[in-house]
C-alpha positions in Angstrom: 0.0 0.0 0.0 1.1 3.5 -1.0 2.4 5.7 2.0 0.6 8.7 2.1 2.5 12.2 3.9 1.8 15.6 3.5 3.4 17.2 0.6 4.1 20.8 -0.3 2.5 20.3 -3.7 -0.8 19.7 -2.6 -4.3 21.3 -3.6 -6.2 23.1 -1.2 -9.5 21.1 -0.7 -12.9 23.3 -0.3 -13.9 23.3 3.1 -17.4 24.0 2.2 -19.6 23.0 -1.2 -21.2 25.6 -2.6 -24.6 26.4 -1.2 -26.5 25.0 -4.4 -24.9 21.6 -4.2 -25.2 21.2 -0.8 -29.1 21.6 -1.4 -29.4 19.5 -4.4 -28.1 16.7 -2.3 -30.5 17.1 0.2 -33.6 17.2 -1.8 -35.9 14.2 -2.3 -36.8 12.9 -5.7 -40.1 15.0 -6.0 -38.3 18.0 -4.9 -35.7 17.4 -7.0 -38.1 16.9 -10.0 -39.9 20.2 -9.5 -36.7 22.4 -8.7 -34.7 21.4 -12.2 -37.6 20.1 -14.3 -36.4 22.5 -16.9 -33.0 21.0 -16.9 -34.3 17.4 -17.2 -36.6 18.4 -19.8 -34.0 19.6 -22.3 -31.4 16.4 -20.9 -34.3 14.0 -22.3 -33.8 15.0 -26.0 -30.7 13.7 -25.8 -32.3 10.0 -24.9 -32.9 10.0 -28.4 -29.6 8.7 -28.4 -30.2 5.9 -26.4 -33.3 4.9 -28.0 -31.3 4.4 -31.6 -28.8 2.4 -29.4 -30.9 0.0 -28.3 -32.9 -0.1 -31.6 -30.2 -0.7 -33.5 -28.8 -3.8 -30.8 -32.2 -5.7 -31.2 -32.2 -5.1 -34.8 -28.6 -6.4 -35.5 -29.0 -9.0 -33.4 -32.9 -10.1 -33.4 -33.1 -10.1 -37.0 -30.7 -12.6 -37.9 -33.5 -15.1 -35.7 -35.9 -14.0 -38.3 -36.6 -17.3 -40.2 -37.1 -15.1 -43.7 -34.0 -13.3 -43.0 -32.3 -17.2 -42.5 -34.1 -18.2 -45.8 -32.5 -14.7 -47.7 -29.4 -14.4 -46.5 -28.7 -18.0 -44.4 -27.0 -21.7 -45.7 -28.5 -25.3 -45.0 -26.8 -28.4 -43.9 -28.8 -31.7 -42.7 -30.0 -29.9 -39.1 -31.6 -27.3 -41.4 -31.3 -23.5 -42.0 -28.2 -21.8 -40.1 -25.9 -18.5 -41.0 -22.6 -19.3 -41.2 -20.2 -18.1 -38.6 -18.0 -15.8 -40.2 -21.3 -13.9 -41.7 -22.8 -13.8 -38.2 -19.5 -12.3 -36.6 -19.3 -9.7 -39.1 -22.8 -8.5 -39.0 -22.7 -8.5 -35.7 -19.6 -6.8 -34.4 -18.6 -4.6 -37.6 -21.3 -2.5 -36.6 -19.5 -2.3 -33.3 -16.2 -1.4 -34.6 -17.8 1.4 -36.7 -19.4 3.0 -33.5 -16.1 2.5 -32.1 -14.5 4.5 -34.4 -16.6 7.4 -34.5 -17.2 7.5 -30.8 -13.7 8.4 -30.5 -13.6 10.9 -33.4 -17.1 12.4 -31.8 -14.6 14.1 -29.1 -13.2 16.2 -31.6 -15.9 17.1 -33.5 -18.5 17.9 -30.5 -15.3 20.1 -29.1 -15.4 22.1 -32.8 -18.7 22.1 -33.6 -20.6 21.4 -30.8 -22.9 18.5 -29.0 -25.9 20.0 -30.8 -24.2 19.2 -34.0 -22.6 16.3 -33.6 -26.0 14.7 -32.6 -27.6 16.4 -36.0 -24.9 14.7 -37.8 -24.4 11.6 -36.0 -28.8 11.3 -36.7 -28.3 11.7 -40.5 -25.9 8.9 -41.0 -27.6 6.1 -39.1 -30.6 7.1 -41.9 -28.4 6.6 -44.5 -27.4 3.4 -42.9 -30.9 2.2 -42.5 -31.8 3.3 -46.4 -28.7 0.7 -47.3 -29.8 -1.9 -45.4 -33.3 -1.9 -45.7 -32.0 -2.1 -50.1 -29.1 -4.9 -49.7 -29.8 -7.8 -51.2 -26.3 -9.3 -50.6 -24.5 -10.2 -47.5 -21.8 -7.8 -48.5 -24.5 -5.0 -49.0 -26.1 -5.9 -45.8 -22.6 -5.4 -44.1 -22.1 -2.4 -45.5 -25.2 -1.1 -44.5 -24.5 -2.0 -40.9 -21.0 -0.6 -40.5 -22.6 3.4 -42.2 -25.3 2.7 -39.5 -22.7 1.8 -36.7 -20.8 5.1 -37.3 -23.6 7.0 -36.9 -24.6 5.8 -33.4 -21.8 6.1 -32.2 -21.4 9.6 -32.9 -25.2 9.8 -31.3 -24.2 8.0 -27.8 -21.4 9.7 -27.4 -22.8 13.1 -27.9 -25.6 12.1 -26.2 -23.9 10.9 -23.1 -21.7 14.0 -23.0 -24.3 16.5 -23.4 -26.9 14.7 -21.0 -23.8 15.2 -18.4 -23.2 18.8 -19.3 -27.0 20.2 -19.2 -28.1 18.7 -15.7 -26.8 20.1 -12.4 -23.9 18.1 -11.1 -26.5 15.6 -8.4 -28.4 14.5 -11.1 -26.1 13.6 -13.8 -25.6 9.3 -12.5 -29.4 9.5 -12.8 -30.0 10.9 -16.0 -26.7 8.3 -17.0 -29.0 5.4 -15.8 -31.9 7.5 -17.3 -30.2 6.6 -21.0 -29.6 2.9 -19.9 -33.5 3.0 -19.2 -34.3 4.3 -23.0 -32.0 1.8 -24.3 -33.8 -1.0 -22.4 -37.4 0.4 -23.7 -36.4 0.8 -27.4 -35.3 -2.9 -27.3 -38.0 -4.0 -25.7 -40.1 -2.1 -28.1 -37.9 -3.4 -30.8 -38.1 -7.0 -29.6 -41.4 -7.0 -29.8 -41.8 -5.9 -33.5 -39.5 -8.0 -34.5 -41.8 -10.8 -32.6 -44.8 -9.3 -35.0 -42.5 -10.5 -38.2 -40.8 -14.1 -36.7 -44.4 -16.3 -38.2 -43.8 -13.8 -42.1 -41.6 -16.5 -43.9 -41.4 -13.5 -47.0 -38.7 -11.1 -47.5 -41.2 -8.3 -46.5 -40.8 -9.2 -43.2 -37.3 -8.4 -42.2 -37.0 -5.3 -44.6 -39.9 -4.0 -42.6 -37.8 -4.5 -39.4 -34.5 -2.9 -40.9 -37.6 0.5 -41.9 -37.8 1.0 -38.3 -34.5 2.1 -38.2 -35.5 5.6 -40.3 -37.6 6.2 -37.5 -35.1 6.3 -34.7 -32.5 8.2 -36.9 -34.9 11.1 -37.4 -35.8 11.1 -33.8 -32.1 11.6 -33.1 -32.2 14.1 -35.6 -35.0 16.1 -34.6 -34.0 15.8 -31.1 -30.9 17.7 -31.5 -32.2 20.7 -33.9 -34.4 22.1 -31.4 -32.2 21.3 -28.2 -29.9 24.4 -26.9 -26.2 24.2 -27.1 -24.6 22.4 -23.9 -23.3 25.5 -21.7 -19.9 23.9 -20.5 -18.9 24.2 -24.8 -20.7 27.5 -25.0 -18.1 28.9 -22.1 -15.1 26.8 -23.2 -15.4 28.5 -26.6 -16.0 32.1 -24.7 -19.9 32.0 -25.9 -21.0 33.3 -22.2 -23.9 35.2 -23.5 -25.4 32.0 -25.1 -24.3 29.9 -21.3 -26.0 32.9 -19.6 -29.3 32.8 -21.7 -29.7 29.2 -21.2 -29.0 29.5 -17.1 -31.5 32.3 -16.9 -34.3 29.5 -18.3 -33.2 26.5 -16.3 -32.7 28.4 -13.2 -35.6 31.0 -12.3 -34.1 32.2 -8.6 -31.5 34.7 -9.6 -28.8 34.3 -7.2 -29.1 30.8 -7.4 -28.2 31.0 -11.1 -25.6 32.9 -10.7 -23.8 30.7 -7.9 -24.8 27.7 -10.1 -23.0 29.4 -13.6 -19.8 31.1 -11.3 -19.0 27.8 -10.0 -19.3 26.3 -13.3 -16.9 28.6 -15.1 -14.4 28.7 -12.0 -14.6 24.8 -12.8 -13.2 25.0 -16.1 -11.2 28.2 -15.5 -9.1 25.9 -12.8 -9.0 22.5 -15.2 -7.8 25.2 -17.8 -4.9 26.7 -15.2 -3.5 23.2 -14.9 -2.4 23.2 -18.7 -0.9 25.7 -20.5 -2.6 25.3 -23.4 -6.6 25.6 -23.0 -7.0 23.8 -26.0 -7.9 19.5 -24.7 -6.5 17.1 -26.9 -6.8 13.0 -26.5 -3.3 12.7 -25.6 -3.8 15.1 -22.2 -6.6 12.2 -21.6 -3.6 10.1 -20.8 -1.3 12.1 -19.4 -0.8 12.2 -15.4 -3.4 11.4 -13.1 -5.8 11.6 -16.1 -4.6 8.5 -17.3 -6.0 6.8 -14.8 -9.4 8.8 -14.8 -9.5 7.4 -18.8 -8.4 4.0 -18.7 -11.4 3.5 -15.3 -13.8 5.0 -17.4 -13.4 2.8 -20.5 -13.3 -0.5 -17.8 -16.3 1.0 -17.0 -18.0 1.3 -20.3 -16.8 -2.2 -21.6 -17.6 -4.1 -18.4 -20.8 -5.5 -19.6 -19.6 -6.6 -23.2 -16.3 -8.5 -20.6 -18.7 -9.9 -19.0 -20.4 -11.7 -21.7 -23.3 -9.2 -22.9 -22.6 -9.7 -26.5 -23.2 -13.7 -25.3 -26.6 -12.6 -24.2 -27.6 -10.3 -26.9 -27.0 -13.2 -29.6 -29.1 -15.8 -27.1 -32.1 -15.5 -29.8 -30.4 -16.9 -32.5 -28.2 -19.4 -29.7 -31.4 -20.8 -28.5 -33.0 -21.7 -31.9 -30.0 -23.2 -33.1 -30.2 -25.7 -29.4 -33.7 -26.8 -30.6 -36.2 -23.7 -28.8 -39.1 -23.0 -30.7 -38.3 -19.6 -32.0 -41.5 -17.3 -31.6 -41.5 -18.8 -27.7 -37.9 -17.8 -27.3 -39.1 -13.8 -28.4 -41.2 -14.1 -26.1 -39.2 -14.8 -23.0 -36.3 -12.0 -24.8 -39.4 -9.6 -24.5 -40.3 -10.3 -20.7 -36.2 -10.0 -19.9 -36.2 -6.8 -21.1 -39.3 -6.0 -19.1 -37.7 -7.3 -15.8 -34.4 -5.1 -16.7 -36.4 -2.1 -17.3 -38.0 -2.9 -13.8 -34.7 -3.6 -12.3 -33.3 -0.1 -13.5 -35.9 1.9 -12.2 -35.7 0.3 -8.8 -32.1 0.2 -9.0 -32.4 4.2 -9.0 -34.3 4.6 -5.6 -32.1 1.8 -4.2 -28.6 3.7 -5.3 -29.7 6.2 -3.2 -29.0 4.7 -0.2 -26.3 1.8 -1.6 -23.6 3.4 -3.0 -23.1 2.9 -6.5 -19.3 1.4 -6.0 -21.0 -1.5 -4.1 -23.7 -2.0 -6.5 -20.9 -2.7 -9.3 -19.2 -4.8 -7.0 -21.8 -7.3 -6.0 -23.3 -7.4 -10.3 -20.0 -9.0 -11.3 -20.1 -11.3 -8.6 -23.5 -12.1 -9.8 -22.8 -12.2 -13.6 -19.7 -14.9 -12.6 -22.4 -17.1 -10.5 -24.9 -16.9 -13.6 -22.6 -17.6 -16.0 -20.6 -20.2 -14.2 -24.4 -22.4 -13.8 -25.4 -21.9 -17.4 -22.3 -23.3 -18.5 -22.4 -25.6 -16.1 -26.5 -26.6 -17.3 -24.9 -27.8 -20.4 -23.6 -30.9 -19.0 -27.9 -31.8 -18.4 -29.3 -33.5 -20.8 -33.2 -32.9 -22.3 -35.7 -29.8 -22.7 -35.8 -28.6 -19.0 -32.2 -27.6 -18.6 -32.5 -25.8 -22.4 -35.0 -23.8 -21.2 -33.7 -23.0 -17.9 -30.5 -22.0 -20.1 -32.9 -19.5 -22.0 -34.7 -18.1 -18.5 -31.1 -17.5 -16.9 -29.3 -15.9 -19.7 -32.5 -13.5 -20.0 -32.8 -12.9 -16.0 -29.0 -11.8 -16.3 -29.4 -9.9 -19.5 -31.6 -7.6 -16.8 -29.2 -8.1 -13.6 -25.7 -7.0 -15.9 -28.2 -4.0 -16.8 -29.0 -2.8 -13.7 -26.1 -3.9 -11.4 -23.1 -3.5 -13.8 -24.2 -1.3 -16.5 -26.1 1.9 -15.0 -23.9 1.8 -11.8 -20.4 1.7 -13.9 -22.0 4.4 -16.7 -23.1 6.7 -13.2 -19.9 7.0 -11.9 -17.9 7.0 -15.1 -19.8 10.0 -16.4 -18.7 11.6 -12.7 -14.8 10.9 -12.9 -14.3 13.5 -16.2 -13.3 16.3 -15.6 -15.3 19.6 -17.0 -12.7 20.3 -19.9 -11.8 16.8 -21.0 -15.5 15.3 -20.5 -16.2 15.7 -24.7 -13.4 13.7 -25.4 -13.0 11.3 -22.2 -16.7 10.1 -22.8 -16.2 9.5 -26.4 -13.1 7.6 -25.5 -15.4 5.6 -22.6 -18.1 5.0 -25.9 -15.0 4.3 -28.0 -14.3 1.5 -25.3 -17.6 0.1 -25.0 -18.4 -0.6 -28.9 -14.9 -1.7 -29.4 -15.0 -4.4 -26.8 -18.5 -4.7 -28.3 -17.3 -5.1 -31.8 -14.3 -7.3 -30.4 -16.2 -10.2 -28.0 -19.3 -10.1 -30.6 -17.3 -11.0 -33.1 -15.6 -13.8 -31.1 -19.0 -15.0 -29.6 -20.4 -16.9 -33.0 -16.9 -18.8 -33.3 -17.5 -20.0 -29.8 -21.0 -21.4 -29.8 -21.9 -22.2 -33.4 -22.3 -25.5 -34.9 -19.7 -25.0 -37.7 -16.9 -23.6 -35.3 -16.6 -23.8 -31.9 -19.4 -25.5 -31.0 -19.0 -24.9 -27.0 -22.6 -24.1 -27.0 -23.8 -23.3 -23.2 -20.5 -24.2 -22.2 -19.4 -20.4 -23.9 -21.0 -19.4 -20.2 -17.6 -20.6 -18.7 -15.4 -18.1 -20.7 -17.1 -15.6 -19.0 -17.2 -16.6 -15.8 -13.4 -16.7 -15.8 -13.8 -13.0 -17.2 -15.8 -11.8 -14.4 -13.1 -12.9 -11.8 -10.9 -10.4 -13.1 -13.8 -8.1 -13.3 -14.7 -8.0 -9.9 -11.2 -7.4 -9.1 -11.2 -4.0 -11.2 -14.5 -2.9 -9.8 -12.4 -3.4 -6.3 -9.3 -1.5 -7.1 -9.6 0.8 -9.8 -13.3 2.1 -9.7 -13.9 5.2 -6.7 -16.6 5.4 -4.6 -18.2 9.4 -5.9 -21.2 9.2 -3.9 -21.2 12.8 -2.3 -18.3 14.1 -4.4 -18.8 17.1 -6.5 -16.6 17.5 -10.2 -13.8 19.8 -8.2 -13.7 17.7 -5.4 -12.9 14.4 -7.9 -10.4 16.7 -9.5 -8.0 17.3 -6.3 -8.7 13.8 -5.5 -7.0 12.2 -8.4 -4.5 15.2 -8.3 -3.7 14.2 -4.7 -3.3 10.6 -5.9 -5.7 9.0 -3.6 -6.3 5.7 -4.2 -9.7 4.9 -5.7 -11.6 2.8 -3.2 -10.5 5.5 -0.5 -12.4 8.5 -2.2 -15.5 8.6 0.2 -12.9 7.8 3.3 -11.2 10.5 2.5 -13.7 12.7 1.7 -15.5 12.0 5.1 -12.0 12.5 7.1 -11.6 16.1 5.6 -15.0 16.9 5.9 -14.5 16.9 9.8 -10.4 17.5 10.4 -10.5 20.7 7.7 -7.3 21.2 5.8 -5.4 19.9 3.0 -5.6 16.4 1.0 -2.3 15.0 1.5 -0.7 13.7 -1.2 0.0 10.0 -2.2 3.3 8.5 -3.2 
């Protein structure tokens, strides 16, 4: 364990919040509602972003199950129809590596142009996207179609995730991060169960009309983003106070609340500015210093579900027809799983309040290793029963990993930024959630199909190993930021705290006073 002394380099901690952040964390939900409905209001069109998320991860995945789309696009052998592996993999995870590339190219362009923008944008390609799939009549085409769509939703979540942080006062922004996990859990649920409309169509009709629905999400997104204001933290960074100050003066009707609300804002980013000398944020300051660790936590964060064998779970349509399930019944049970997870989140909300988020993450990878170690384990059981106990856990956990690793881990991640970098830390967190989705999807079909692997349940196992090592970084890397204001996360990292001893020390200064002493 590091030593930790005092240090004549230290940062001089606050000894008191600021009055409108000590309030916010004393207000109940309803309270809280009324006070910044405004602010929530314009955060939701950026859920729009979510929504085409989770559309678009039912749809690449869900469709493939689609008997018509198996007749179109899919190869027979003496068990019957099946899509061959390498086809599978690649319409599965280029879409992936396409949001992964534009996630991390979103920092940039949001930083020039603006979130507002880069959500307009980012909503125009995944049309284009959907107008090439809905017309591909080869694999190739179909492919293609997926990877234009890909780029364009990951430009969409990582604007969205960066502006829904940057419009909300500071209390709120882990809910409004598990508020996007939520619209991503109802636009697949939604999605699921159009798709389950199509599954008894056996014409081609069917799943074009599936790949149509994706023209509806992408104008969502961009309408959503044309008539939302500018996010204020870019309007100051790029010296636009008078736009900042005009959208304060509507989200915040009690005038000296405003002001100590956009003061502490700008003295936020005026301090993260001091610490460079040049005020312009680049990707390589993201891992540089102490921020190097703030990045690489947030993109363990973001790719903690797709470790921990989401992509596995999000394939389990097409994994449990190809075991023998009767494929409308298996819809079915996808649709209530992604009831239950929506249920889960919600509760998960009220219950975060009084466990601490840290905890919560903890305890959902111990719980993703347990499930996956007993469906691999099912497997070995021979008949119907254990197949369709294999289908009822791998749904159950789709809704556990969602709201006990995912919301959590996305909460606190969106915290650990800091003001100046959050535009392009985020889109490298996005960057590392659809790359490790682009990277374990692809791997997935080679594990459990027929013509490959052919590990079947037993694929459960791989990821049980993996969640050992996961539950070891949500120990040692990931801080506890319940409590903890932007600035205070700031001169905690600077100080070199170790992460699970943020809240400790945060408590201890609260009632000694003084400075953070410094760990070396």
């Amino acid at each position: 364990m590091a030593d930790i002394k005092s240090s004549s380099s230290h940062l001089e901690w606050q000894d008191e919040q600021p009055r409108f952040l000590q309030a916010d964390q004393e207000r109940g939900l309803i309270d809280t509602l009324k006070t910044h409905w405004r602010a929530l209001l314009i955060c939701s069109l950026s859920f729009s972003s979510g929504a085409m998320f989770g559309c678009d991860t039912i749809i690449n995945s869900a469709s493939m199950a689609m008997p018509a789309f198996m007749m179109y696009f899919g190869d027979t052998n003496a068990s019957g129809l099946y899509l061959p592996s390498s086809w599978t993999a690649l319409w599965t995870s280029m879409s992936a590596l396409a949001q992964a590339l534009s996630a991390a190219g979103t920092g940039v362009l949001a930083d020039r142009i603006g979130r507002k923008w880069a959500g307009i944008v980012a909503g125009l390609i995944a049309i284009a996207g959907a107008s090439v799939q809905y017309t591909a009549e080869t694999r190739g085409a179909l492919l293609g179609g997926k990877i234009v769509g890909g780029l364009g939703i990951g430009m969409a979540m990582a604007s969205g995730m960066t502006y829904a942080s940057e419009i909300v006062p500071p209390s709120l922004v882990p809910a409004v991060q598990q508020a996007m996990v939520v619209f991503i859990l109802i636009m697949q649920a939604v999605a699921m169960g159009v798709i389950r409309i199509f599954v008894p169509d056996m014409t081609e009709k069917a799943f074009r009309t599936v790949f149509a629905i994706q023209w509806a999400v992408g104008g969502l997104v961009t309408i959503a983003y044309a008539i939302a204001p500018e996010s204020p933290v870019h309007c100051i960074i790029k010296k636009r106070e008078e736009s900042a100050k005009k959208l304060f003066s509507w989200l915040y009707r009690d005038e000296a609340d405003r002001e100590e609300r956009y003061n502490h804002l700008v003295k936020t980013i005026e301090e993260e500015n001091s610490q460079r000398e040049a005020n312009q944020a680049n990707y390589i300051e993201c891992f540089q210093g102490v921020n190097l660790k703030r990045t690489l936590t947030m993109m363990f964060l973001f790719g903690l579900v797709n470790l921990g064998g989401a992509p596995f779970l999000s394939q389990s349509i097409y994994f449990l027809i190809s075991v023998g399930l009767p494929s409308v019944h298996v819809f079915d049970i996808s649709i209530g799983g992604f009831g239950l997870a929506i249920v889960l989140i919600i509760a998960s909300g009220f219950a975060l309040k009084k466990v601490r988020r840290r905890n919560t993450l903890f305890w959902g990878c111990v719980v993703n290793l347990t499930f996956n170690l007993i469906v691999g384990a099912l497997y070995y059981a021979h008949g119907t029963g254990p197949k369709w106990g294999i289908a009822i856990l791998m749904n159950v956990l789709i809704s556990l990993q969602a709201s006990l690793m995912q919301a959590p881990g996305w909460s606190i991640a969106a915290e650990i930024s800091s003001y100046r970098l959050r535009a392009k830390s985020m889109s490298l967190g996005m960057m590392a959630q659809t790359f490790t989705t682009w990277l374990v999807t692809f791997i997935v079909p080679y594990m459990y199909n027929v013509d490959s692997g052919n590990l079947g349940a037993r694929t459960g196992l791989v990821f049980a190993g993996v969640s050992v090592l996961l539950i070891w970084g949500a120990w040692s890397i990931v801080p506890d930021t319940t409590g903890l204001s932007t600035e205070d996360i700031d001169e905690l990292y600077e100080a070199r705290v170790p992460a699970r001893q943020f809240a400790k020390h945060k408590r201890a200064l609260h009632f000694e006073g003084g400075e953070i002493p410094r760990a070396v």
